[in-house]
C-alpha positions in Angstrom: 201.2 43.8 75.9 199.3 41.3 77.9 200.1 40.8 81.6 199.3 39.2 84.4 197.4 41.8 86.0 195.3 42.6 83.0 192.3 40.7 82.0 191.0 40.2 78.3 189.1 42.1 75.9 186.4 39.7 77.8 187.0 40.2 81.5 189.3 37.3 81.9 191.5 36.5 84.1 192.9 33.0 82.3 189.1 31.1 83.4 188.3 33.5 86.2 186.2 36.2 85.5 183.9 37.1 83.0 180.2 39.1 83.4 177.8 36.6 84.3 174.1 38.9 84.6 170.8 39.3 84.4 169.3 40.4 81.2 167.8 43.3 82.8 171.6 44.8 83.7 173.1 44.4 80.4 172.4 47.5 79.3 174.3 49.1 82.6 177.2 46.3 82.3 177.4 47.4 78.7 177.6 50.9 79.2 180.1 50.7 81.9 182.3 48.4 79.9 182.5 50.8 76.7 183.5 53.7 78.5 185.4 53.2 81.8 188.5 53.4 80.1 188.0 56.0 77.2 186.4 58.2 81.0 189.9 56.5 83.0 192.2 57.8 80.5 191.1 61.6 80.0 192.4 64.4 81.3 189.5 65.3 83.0 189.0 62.5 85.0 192.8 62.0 86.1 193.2 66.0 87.1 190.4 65.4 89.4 191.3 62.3 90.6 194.6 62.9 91.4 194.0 66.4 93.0 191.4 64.6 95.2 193.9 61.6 96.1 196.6 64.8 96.7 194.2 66.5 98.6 191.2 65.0 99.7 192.2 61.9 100.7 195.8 62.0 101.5 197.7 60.2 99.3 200.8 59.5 99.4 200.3 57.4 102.8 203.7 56.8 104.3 205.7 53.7 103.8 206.5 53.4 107.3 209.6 51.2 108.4 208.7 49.0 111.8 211.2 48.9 113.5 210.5 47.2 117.1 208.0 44.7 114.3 211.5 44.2 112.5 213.6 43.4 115.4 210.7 41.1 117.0 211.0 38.9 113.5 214.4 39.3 112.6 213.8 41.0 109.3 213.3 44.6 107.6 209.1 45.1 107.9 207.7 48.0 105.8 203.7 48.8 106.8 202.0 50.8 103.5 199.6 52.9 105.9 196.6 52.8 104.2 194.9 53.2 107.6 196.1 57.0 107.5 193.6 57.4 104.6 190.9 59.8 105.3 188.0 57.7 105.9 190.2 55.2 107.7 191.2 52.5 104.9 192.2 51.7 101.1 188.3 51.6 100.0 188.5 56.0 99.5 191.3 55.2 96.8 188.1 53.2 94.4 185.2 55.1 95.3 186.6 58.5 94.4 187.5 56.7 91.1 184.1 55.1 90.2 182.2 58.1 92.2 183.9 60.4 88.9 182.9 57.4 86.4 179.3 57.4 88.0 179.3 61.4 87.1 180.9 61.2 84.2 177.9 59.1 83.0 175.2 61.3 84.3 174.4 58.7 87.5 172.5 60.7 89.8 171.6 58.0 92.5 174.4 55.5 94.0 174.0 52.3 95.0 176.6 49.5 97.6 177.2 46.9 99.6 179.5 47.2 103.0 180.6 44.4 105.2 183.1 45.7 107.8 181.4 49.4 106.9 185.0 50.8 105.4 183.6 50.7 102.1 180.2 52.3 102.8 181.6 54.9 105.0 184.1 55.3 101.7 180.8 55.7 99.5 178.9 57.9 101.5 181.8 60.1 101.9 181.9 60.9 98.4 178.7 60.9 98.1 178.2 63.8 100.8 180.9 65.5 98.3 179.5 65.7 95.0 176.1 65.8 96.3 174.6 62.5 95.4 172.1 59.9 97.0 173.3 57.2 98.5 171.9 53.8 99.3 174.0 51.2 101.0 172.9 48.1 101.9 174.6 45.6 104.9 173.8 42.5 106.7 171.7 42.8 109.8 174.5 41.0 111.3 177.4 43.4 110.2 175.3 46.4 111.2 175.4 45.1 114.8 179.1 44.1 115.2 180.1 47.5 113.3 177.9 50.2 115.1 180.2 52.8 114.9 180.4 52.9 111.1 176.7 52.5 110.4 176.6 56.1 112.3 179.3 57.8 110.3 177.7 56.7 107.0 174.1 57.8 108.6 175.8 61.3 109.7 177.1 61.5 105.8 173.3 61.2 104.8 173.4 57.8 103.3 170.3 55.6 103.7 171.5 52.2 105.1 169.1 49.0 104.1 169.6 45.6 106.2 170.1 42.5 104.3 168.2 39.9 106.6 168.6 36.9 104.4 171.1 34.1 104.7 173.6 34.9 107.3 173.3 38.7 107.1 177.0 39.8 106.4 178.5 40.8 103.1 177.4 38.0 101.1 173.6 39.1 101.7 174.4 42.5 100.8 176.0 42.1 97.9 173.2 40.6 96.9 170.8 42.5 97.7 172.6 45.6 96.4 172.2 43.9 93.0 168.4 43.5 93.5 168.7 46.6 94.3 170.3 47.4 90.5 168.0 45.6 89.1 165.0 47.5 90.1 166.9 51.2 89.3 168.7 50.4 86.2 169.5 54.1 85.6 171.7 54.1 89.3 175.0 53.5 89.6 176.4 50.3 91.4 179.7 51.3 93.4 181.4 47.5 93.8 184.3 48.2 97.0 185.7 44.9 95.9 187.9 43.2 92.8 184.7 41.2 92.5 181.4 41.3 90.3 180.9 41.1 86.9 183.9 42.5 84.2 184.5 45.7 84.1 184.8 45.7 88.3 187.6 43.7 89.3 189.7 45.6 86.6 188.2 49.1 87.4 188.8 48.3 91.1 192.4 46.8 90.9 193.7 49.9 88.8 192.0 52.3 91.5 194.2 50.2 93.9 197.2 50.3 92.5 198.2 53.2 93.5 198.8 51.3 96.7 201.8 49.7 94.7 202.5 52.4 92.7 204.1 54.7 96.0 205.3 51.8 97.0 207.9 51.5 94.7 208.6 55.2 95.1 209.0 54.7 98.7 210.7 51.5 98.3 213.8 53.3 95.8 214.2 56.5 98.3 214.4 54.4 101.6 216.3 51.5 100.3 217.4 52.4 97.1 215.4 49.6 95.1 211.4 49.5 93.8 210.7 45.4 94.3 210.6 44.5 97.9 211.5 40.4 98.8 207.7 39.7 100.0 204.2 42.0 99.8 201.6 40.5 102.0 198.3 41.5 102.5 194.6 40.2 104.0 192.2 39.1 101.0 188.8 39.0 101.4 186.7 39.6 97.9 190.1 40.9 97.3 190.5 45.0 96.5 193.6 45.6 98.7 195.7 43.3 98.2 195.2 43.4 94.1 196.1 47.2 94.4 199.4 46.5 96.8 200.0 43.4 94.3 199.5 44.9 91.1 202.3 46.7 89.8 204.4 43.5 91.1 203.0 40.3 89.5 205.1 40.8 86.5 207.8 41.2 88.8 210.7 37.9 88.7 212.3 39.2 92.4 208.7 40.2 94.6 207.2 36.8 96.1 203.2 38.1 96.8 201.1 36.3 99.4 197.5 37.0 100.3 195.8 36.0 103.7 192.1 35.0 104.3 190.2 34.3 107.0 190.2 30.7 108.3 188.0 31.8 111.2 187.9 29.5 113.8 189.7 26.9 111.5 189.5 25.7 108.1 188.5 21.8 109.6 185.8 23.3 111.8 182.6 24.3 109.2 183.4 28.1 110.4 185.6 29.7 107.9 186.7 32.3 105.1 188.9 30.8 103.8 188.3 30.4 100.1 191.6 29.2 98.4 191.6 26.1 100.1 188.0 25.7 100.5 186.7 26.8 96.9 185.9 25.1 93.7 185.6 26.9 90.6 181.7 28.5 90.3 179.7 31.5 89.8 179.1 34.1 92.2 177.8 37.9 92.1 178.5 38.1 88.5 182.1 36.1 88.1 183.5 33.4 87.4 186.0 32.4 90.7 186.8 30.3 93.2 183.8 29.7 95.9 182.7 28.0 98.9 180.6 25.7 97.8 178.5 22.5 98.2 178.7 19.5 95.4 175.3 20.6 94.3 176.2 24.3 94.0 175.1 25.9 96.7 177.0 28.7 99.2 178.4 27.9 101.9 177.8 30.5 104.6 181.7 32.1 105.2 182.5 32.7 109.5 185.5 35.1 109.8 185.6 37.8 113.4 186.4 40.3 110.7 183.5 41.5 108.7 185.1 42.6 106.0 186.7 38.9 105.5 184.1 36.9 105.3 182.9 36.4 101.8 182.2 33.1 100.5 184.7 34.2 97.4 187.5 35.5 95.5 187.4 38.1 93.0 188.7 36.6 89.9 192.3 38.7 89.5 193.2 36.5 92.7 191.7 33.0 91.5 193.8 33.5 88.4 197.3 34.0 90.6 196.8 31.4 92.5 196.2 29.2 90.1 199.1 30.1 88.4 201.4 30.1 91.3 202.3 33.7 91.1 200.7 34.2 94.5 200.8 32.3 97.4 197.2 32.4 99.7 197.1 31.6 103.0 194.7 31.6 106.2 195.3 32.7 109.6 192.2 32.2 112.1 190.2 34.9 114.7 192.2 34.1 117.1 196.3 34.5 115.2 195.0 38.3 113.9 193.7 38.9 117.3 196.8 38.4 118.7 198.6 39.7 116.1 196.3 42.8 116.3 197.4 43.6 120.3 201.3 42.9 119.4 201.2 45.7 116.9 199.4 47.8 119.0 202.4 47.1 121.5 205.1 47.0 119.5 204.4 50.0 117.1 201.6 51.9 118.7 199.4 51.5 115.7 195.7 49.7 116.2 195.3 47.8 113.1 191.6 46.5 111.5 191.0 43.4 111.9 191.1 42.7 108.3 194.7 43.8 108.4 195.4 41.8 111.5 195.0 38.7 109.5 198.5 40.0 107.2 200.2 40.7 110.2 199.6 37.2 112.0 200.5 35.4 108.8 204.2 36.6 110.1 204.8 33.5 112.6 203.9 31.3 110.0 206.8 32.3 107.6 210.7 31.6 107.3 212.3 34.7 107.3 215.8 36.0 107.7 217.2 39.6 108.2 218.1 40.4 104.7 215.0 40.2 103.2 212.6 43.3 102.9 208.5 43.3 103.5 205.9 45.1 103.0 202.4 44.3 104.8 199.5 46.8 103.5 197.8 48.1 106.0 194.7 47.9 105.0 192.5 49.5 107.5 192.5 51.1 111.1 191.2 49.7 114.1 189.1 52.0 115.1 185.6 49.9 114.3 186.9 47.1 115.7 187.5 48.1 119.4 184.2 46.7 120.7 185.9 43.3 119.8 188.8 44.1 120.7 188.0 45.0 124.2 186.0 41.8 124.5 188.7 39.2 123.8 191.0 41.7 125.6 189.1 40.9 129.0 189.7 37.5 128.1 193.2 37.4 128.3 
């Protein structure tokens, strides 16, 4: 049966999606696409991916009810605690998966990109465990602002290469890792986003889901019913939000929204925030929403998160909003700051600032004490105290 959260035999999201490559990847695309599912569904690969989920990484994180957050907003406020996650974020949850589909295939050599570093730190980490080489590359820029996780991913024997192009962040590196591709065919690519040519986004959203999946369990025990009122969660490329989305888009009671980056403001040339910004082109192997000139060309994406600030959407997303079964907004540097230091406050949890941005999205909705939420924390703050300290002298 064909649902919302499944693309085509194509990659397709209604017009979103797609693999749109260079000649000289087919042959990897190809190969990925014939067999991620046949390798997805065996025995094999879910024993060892759930026992390393279990085990490894953590899994289930709690579904943790916030109370003094509740009571500040006058409503019940679930936080999904990806944060606790070894590694320190949702990105472990795909990387074990594709790290197994990379072996499976025989990949001996492992190629990524990394923005905030959550994802890279996530590849090398697997990396170190099944003993493979690991090349991640991240703008110049990112490396700078996110010190502390160029050193973990360095400590877990990764080789780090700096995108200097463009505007040195994400966008950069994801294209350089595809360079990258190009000249070592026989590597693997490890996406850490629902972006990039089809099979990613569908590979990386059903690694996700597991997000949703104990959410519902967690849901039933603690308030006796699996569909929450409201699931929010920040959305850069896009990867945790589809996996604390996906086993609720068919759903008629759960209301989803997803919250970008608007940086310092969508009006001000400095932003992330691609739903309102985008058109409908081509980027990094998709078809999505972008930020874009008329003529086609990128417009360079301004977020204090590094892991939000990508000139796109993957395709999974561009399809829900077009379709009204999600609702994206934007919150700007300085809303998830502030949102960042009340949760701190109020809960005693440091949140990334990717996560931030689903937190601060909270004084910009109705709500009322009946209804029940669920904001995915996405990340921990750990990498982010340098900024935080700065604009905490500031106040």
């Amino acid at each position: 049966m064909q649902t919302l959260n499944m693309p085509d035999k194509k990659g397709y999201y209604g017009e979103y999606g797609g693999a749109y490559i260079p000649e000289l990847l087919f042959n990897n695309i190809n190969e990925l696409e014939q067999n991620y599912l046949k390798i997805i569904h065996s025995t094999e690969f879910q024993k060892e991916y759930h026992d390393l989920l279990e085990n490894y990484v953590g899994r289930p994180t709690p579904l943790y009810h916030a109370k003094n957050l509740s009571e500040q907003f006058k409503t019940k406020i679930y936080l999904k605690r990806e944060d606790l996650c070894h590694t320190g974020s949702h990105k472990i949850n795909n990387t074990i998966g594709q790290i197994l589909i990379a072996k499976a295939l025989g990949k001996k050599r492992i190629l990524a990109e990394t923005g905030a570093g959550q994802h890279g730190v996530a590849t090398a980490t697997v990396c170190a465990l099944l003993k493979l080489e690991c090349i991640i590359y991240m703008g110049q820029i990112d490396m700078h602002r996110q010190e502390a996780n160029v050193i973990r991913m360095k400590m877990l024997g990764a080789t780090i290469i700096p995108a200097i192009s463009g505007s040195k962040t994400l966008k950069d590196a994801t294209n350089e890792a595809i360079r990258g591709w190009i000249n070592d065919p026989d590597s693997y690519y490890l996406i850490g986003s629902a972006v990039g040519p089809h099979p990613y986004p569908d590979m990386v959203a059903k690694f996700q889901s597991i997000i949703s999946k104990e959410i519902k369990q967690q849901l039933l025990k603690a308030e006796g019913m699996e569909e929450p009122d409201l699931v929010i969660a920040c959305v850069g490329g896009g990867s945790n939000a589809a996996g604390a989305f996906f086993e609720f888009i068919d759903s008629k009671k759960t209301k989803l929204i997803g919250v970008e980056a608007a940086g310092k403001g969508i009006d001000t040339g400095y932003s992330a925030a691609t739903m309102t910004l985008g058109t409908t082109g081509i980027l990094h192997g998709s078809r999505s929403i972008i930020m874009q000139t008329k003529d086609g060309q990128i417009i360079e994406p301004h977020s204090i998160s590094a892991g939000l600030d990508y000139p796109g959407i993957g395709p999974l997303h561009a399809f829900l909003g077009k379709r009204k079964r999600a609702l994206y907004l934007n919150v700007t540097d300085e809303e998830a700051l502030q949102a960042a230091f009340n949760l701190t406050k109020q809960e005693g949890i440091i949140p990334a600032l990717e996560s931030a941005h689903a937190l601060a999205i909270l004084n910009k909705l109705e709500l009322h004490k009946d209804q029940v939420l669920v904001i995915n924390l996405s990340g921990r703050g750990d990498k982010d105290l340098p900024t935080y300290l700065d604009h905490y002298h500031e106040k």
